[in-house]
CHARMM internal coordinates of N, CA and C (Angstrom, degrees):
IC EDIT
DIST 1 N 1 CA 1.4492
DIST 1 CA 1 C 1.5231
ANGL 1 N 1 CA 1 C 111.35
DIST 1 C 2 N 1.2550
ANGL 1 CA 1 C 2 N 121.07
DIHE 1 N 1 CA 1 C 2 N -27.87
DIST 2 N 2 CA 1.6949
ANGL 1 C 2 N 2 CA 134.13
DIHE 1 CA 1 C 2 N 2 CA -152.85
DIST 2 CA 2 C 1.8756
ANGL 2 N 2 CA 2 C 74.45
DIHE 1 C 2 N 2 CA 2 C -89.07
DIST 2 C 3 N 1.4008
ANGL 2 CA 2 C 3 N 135.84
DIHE 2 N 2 CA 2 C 3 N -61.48
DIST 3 N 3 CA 1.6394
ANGL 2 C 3 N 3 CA 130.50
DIHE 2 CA 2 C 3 N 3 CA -163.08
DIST 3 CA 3 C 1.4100
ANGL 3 N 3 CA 3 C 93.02
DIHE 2 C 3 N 3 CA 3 C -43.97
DIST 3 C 4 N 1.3029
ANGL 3 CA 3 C 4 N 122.44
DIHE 3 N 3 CA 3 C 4 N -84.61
DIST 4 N 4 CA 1.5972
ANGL 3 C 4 N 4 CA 112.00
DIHE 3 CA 3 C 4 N 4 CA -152.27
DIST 4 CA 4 C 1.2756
ANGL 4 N 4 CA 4 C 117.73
DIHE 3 C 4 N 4 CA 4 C -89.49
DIST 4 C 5 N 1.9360
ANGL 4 CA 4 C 5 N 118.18
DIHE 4 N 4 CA 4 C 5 N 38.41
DIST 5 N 5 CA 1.3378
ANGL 4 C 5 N 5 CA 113.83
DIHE 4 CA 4 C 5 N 5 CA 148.38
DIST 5 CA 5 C 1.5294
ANGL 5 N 5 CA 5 C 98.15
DIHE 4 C 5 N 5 CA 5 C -105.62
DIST 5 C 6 N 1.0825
ANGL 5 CA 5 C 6 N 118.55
DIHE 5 N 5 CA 5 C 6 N -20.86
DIST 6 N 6 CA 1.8646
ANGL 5 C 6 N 6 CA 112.69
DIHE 5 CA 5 C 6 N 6 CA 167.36
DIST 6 CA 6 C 1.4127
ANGL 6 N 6 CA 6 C 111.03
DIHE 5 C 6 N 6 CA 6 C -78.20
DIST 6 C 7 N 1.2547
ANGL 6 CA 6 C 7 N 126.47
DIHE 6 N 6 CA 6 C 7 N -16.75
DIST 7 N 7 CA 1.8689
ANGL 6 C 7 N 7 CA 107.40
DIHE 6 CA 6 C 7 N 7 CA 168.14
DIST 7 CA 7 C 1.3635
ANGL 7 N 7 CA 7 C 116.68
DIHE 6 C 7 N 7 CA 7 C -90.56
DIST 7 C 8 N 1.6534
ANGL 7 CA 7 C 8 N 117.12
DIHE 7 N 7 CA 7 C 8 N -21.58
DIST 8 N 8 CA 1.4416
ANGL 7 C 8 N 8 CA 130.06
DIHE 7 CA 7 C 8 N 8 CA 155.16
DIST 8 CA 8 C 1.6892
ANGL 8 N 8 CA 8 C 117.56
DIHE 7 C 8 N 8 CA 8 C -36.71
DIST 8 C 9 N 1.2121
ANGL 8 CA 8 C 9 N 116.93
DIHE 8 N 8 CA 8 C 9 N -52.75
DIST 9 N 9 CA 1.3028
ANGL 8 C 9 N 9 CA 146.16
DIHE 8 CA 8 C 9 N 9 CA -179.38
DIST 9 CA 9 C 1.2320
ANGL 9 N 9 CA 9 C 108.72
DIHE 8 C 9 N 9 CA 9 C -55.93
DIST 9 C 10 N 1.5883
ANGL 9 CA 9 C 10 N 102.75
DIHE 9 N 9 CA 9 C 10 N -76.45
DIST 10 N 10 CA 1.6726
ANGL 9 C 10 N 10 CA 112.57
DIHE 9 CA 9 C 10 N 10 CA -176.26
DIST 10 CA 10 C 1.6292
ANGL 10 N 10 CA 10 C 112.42
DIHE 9 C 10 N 10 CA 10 C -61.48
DIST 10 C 11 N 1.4217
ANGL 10 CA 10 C 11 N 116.35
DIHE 10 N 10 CA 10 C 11 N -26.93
DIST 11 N 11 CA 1.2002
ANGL 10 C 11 N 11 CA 103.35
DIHE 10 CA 10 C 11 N 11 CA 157.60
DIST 11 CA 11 C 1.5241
ANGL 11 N 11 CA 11 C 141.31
DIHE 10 C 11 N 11 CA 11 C -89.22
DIST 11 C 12 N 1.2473
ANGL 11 CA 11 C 12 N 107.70
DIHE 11 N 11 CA 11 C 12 N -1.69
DIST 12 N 12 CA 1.3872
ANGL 11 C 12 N 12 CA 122.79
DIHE 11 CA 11 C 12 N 12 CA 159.41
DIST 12 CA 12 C 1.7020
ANGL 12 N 12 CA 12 C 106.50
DIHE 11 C 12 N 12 CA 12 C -78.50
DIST 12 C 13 N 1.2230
ANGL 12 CA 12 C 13 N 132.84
DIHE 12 N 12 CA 12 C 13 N -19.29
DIST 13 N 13 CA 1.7001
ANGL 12 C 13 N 13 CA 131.88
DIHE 12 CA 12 C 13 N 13 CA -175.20
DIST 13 CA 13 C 1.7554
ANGL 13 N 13 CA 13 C 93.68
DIHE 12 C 13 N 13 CA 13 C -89.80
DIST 13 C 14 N 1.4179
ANGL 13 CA 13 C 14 N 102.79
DIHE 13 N 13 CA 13 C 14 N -42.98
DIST 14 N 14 CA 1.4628
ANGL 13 C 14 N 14 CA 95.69
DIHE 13 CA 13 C 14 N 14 CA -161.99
DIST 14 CA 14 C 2.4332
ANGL 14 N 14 CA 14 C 104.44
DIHE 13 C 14 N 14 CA 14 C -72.80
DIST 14 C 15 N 1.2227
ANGL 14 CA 14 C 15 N 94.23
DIHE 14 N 14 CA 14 C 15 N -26.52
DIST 15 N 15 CA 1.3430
ANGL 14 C 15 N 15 CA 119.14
DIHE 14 CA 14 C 15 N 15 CA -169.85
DIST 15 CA 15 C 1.7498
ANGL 15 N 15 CA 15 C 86.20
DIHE 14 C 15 N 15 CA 15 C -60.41
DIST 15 C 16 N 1.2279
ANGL 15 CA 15 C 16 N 114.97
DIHE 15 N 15 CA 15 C 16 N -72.79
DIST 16 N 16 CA 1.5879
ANGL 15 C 16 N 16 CA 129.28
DIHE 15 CA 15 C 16 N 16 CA -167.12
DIST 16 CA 16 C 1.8172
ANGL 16 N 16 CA 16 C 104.98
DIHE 15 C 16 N 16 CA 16 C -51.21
DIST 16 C 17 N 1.2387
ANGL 16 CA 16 C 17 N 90.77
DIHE 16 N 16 CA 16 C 17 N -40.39
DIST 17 N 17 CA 1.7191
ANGL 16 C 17 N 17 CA 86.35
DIHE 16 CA 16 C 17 N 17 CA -176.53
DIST 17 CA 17 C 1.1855
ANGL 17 N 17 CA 17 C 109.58
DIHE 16 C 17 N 17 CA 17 C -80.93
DIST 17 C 18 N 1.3148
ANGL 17 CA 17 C 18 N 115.33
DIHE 17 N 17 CA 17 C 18 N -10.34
DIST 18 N 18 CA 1.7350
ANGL 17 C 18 N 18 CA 97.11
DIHE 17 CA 17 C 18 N 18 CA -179.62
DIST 18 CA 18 C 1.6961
ANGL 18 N 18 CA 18 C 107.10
DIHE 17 C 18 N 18 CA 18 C -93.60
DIST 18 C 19 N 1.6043
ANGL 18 CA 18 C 19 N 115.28
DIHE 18 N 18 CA 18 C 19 N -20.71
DIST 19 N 19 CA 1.2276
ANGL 18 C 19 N 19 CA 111.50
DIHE 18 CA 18 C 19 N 19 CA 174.83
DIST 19 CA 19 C 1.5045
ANGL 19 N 19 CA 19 C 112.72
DIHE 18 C 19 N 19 CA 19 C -70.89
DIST 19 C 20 N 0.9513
ANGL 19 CA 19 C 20 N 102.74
DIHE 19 N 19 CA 19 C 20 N -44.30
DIST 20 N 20 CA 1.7840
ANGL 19 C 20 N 20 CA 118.04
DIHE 19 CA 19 C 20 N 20 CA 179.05
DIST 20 CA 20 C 1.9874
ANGL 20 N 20 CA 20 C 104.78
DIHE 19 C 20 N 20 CA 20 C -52.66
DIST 20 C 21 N 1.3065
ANGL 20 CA 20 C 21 N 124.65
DIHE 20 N 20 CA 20 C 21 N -32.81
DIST 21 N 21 CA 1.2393
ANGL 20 C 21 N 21 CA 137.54
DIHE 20 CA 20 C 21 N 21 CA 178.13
DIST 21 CA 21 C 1.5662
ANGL 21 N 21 CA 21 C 111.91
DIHE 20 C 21 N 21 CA 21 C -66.19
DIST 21 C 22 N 1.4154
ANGL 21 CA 21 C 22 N 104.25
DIHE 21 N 21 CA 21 C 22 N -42.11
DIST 22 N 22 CA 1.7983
ANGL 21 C 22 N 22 CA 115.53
DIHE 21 CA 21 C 22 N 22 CA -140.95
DIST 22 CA 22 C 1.6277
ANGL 22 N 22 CA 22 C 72.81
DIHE 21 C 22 N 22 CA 22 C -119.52
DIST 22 C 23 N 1.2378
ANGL 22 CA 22 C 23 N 126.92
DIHE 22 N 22 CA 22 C 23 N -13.45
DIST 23 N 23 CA 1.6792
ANGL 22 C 23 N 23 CA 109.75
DIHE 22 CA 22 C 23 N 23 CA 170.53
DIST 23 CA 23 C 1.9603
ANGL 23 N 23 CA 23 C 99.77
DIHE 22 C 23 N 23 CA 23 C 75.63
DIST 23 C 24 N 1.3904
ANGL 23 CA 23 C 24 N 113.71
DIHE 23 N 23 CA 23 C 24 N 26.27
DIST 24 N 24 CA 1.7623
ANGL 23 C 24 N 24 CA 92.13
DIHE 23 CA 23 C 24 N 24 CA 176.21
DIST 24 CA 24 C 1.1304
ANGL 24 N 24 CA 24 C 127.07
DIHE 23 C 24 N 24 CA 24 C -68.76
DIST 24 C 25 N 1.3077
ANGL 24 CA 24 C 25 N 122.18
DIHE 24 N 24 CA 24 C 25 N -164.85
DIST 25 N 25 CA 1.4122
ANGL 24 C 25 N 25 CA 119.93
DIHE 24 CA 24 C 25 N 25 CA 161.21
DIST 25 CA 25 C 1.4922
ANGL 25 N 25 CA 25 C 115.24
DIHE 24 C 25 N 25 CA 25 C 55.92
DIST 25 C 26 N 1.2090
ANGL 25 CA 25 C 26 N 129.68
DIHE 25 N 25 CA 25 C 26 N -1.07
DIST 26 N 26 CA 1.5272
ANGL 25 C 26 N 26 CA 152.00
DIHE 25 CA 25 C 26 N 26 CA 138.61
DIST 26 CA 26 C 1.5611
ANGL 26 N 26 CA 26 C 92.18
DIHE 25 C 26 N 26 CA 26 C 117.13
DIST 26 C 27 N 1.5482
ANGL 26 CA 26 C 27 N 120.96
DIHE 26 N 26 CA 26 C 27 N 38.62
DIST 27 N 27 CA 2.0466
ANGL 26 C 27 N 27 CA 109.42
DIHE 26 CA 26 C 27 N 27 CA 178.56
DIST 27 CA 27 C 1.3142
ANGL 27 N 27 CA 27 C 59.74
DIHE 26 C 27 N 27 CA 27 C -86.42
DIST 27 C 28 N 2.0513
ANGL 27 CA 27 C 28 N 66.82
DIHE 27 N 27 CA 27 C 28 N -175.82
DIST 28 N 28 CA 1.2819
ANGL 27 C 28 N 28 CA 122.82
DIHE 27 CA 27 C 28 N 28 CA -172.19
DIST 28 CA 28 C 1.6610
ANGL 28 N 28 CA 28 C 107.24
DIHE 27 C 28 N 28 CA 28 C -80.88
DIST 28 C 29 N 1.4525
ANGL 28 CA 28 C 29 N 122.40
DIHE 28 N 28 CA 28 C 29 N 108.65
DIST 29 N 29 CA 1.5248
ANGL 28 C 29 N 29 CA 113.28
DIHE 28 CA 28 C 29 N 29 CA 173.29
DIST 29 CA 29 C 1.6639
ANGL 29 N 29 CA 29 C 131.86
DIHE 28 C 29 N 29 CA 29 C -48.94
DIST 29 C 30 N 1.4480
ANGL 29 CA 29 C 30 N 114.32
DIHE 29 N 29 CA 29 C 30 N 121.19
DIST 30 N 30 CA 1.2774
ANGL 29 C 30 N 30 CA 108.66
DIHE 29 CA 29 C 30 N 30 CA -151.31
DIST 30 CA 30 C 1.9366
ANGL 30 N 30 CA 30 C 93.55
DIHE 29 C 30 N 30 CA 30 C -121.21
DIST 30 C 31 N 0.9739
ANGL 30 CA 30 C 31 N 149.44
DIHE 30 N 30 CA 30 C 31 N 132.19
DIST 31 N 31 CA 1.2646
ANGL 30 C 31 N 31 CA 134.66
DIHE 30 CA 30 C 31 N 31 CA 172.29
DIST 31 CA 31 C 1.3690
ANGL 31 N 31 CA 31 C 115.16
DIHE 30 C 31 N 31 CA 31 C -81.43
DIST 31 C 32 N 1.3803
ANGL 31 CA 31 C 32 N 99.76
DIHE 31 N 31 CA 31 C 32 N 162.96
DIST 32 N 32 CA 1.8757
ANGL 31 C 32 N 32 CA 91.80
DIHE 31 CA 31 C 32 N 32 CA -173.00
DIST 32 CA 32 C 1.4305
ANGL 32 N 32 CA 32 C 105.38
DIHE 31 C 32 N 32 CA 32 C -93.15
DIST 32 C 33 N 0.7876
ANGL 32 CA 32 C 33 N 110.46
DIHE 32 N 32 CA 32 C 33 N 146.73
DIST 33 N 33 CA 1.9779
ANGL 32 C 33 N 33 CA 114.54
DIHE 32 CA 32 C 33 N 33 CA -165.96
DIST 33 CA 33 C 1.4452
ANGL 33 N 33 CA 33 C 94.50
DIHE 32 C 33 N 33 CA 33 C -124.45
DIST 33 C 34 N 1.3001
ANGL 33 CA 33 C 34 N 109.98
DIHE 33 N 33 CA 33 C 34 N 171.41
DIST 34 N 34 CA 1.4309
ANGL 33 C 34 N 34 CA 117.99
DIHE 33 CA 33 C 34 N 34 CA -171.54
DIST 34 CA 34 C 1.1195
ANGL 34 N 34 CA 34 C 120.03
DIHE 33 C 34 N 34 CA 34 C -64.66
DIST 34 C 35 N 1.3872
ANGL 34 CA 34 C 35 N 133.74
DIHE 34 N 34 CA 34 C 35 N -22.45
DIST 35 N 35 CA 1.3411
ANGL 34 C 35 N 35 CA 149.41
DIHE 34 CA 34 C 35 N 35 CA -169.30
DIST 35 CA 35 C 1.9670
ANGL 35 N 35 CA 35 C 105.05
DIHE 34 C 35 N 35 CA 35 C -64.68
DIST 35 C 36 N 1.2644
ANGL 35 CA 35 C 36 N 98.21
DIHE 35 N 35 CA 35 C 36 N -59.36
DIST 36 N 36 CA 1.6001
ANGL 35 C 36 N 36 CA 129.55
DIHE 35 CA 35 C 36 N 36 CA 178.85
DIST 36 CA 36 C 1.3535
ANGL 36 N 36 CA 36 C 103.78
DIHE 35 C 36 N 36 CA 36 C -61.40
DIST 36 C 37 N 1.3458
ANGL 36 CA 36 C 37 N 143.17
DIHE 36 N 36 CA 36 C 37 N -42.23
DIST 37 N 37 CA 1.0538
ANGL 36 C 37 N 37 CA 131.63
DIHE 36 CA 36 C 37 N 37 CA 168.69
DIST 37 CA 37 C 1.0852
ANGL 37 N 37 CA 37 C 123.53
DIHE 36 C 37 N 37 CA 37 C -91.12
DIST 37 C 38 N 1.5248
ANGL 37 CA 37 C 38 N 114.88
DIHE 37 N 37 CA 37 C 38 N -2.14
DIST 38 N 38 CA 1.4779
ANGL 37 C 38 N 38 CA 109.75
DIHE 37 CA 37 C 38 N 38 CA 169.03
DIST 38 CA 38 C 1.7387
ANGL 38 N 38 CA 38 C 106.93
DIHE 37 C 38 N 38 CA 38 C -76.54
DIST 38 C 39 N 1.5283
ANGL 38 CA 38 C 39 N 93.03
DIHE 38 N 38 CA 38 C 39 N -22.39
DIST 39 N 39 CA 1.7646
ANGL 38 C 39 N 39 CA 78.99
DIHE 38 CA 38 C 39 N 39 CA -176.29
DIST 39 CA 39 C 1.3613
ANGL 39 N 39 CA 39 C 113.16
DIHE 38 C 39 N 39 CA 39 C -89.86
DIST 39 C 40 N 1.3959
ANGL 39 CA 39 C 40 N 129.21
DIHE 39 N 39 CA 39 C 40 N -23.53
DIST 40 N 40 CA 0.9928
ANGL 39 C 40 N 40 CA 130.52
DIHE 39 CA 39 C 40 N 40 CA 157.41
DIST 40 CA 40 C 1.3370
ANGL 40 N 40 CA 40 C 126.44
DIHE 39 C 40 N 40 CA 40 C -46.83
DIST 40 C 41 N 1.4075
ANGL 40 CA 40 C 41 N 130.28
DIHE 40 N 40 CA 40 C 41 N -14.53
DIST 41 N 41 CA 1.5127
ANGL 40 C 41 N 41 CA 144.37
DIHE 40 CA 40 C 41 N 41 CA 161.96
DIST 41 CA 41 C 1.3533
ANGL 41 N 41 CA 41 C 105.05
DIHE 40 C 41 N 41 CA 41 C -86.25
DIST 41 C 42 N 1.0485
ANGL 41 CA 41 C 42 N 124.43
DIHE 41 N 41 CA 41 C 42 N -41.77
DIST 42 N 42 CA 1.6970
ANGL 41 C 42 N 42 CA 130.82
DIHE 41 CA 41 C 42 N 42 CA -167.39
DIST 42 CA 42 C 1.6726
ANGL 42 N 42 CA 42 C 98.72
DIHE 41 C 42 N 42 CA 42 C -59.88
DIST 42 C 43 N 1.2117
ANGL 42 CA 42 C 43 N 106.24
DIHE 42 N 42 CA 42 C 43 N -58.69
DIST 43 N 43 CA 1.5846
ANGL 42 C 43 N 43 CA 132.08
DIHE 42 CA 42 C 43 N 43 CA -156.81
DIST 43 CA 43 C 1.8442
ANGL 43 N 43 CA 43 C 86.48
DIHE 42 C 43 N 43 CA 43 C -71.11
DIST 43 C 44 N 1.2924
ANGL 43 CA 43 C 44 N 135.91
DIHE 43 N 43 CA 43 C 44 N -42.11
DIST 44 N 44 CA 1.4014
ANGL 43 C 44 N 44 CA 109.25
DIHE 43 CA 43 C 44 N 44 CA -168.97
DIST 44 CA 44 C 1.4622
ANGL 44 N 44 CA 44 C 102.50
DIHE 43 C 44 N 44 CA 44 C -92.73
DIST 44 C 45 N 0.8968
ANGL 44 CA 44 C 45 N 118.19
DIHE 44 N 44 CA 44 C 45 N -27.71
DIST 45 N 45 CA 1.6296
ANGL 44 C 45 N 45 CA 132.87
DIHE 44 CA 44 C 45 N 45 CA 165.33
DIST 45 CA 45 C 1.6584
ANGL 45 N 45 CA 45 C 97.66
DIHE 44 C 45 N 45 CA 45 C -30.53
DIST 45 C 46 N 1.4054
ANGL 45 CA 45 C 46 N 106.54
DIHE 45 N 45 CA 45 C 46 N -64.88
DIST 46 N 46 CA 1.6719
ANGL 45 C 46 N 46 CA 112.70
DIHE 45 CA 45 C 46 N 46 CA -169.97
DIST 46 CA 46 C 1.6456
ANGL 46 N 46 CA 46 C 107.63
DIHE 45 C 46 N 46 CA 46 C -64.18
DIST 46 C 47 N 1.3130
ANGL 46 CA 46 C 47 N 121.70
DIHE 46 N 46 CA 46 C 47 N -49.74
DIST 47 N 47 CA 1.2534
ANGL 46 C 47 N 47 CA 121.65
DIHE 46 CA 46 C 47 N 47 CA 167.19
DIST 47 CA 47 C 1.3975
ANGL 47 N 47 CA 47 C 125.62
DIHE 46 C 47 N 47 CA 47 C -47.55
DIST 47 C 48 N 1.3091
ANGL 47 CA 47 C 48 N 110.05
DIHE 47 N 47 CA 47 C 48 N -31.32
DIST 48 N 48 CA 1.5113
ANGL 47 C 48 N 48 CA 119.72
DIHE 47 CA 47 C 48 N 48 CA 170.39
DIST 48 CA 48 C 1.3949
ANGL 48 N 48 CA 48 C 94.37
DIHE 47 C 48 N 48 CA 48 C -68.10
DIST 48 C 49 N 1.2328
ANGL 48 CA 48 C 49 N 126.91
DIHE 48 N 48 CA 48 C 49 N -72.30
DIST 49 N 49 CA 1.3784
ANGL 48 C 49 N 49 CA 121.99
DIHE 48 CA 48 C 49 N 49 CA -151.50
DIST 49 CA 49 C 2.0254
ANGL 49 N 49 CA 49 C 108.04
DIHE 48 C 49 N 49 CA 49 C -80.11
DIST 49 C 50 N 1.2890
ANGL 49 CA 49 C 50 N 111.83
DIHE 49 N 49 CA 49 C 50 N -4.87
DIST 50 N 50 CA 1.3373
ANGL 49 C 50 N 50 CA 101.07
DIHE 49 CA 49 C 50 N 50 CA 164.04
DIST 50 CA 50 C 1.7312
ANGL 50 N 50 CA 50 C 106.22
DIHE 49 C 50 N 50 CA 50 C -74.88
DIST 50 C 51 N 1.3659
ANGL 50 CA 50 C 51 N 112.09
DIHE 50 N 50 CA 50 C 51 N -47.13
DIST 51 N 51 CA 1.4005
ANGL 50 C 51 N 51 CA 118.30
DIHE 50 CA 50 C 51 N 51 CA -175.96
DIST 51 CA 51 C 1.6280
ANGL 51 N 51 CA 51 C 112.37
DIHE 50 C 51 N 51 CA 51 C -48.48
DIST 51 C 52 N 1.2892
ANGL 51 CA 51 C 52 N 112.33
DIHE 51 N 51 CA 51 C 52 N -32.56
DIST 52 N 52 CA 1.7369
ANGL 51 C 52 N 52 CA 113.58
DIHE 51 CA 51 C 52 N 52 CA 178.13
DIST 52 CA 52 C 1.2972
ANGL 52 N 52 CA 52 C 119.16
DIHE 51 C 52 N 52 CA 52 C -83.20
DIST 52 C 53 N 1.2857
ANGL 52 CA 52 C 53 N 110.97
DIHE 52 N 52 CA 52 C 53 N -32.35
DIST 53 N 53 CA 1.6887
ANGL 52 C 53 N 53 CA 107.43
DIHE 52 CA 52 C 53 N 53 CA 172.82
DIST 53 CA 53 C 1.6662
ANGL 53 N 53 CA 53 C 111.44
DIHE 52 C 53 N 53 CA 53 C -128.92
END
COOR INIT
IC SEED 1 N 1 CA 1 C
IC BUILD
């Protein structure tokens, strides 16, 4: 149950940052900076590793 509320997640972070990037939905265009993709690595990282153990 814990896997696909963490890929739900990571794809809602990865979803937000790309709108937030490309400016949709009429925000304000924001670029993704290192910070944002570090968590975006962190977060599938964890999904990986919930999925293995």
């Amino acid at each position: 149950m814990t896997a696909p509320l963490a890929g739900v997640l990571a794809g809602q972070l990865v979803a937000s940052v790309t709108m937030d990037h490309f400016g949709l939905l009429g925000l304000k265009s924001q670029p993704v900076s290192l910070g944002r993709a570090a968590e975006i690595v962190l977060l599938i990282a964890g999904v990986i590793m919930v999925r293995r153990f």
